[in-house]
C-alpha positions in Angstrom: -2.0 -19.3 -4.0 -1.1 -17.0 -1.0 0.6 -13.6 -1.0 2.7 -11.8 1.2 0.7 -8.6 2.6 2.2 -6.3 0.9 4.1 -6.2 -2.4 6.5 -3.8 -4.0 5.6 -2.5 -7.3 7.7 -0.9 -10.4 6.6 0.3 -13.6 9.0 2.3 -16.3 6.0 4.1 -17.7 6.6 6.1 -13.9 10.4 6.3 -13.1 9.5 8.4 -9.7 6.5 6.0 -8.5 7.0 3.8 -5.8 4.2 1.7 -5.4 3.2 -0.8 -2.5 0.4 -3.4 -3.0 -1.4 -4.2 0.1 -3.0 -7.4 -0.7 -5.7 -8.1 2.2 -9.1 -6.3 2.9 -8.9 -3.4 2.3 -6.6 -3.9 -0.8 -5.0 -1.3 -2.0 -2.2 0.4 -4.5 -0.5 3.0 -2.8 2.0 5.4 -4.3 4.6 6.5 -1.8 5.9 9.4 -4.2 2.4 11.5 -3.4 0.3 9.6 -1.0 -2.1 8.5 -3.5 -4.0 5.5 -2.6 -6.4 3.3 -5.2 -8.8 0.9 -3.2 -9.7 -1.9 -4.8 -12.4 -2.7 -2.4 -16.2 -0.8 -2.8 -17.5 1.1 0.4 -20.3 1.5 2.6 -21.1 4.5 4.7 -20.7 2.3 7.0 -17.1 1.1 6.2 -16.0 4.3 5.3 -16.2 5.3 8.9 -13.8 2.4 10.4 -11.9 2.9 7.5 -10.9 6.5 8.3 -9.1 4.8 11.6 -7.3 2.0 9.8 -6.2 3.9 6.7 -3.6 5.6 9.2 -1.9 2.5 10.3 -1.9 0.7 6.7 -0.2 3.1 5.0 2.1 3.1 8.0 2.8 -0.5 7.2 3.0 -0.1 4.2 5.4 2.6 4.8 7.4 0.3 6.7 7.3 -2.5 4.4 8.8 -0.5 1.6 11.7 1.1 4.3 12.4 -2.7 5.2 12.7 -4.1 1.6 15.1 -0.9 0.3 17.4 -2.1 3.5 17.7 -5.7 2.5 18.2 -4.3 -1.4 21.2 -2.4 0.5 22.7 -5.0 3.0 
């Protein structure tokens, strides 16, 4: 089965969350209400250090993704 990148997320047990799924390496939850991201991948050193430069622009898409989504909801 194949997913779209990223996916929007809901749970009642956190009213205020907003989460977005990002579902290629690196996957991740991210939680647009505070910023807090949950990888889902383990880490080298190694990775870490290209990570730090594509963190940036994946929560940016992410970002995006959600901003796009809440304007279809809305047309």
């Amino acid at each position: 089965m194949e997913f779209p990148k990223f996916l929007l997320g809901d749970n009642t047990d956190y009213p205020s969350a907003i989460f977005i799924v990002h579902t290629e390496y690196p996957r991740f939850i991210i939680n647009l209400e505070d910023d807090e991201v949950q990888w889902f991948e383990e880490f080298t050193s190694e990775d870490e250090k290209e990570l730090e430069t594509e963190t940036e622009s994946l929560i940016e898409q992410a970002t995006a993704f959600y901003d796009r989504e809440v304007s279809r909801y809305e047309d």
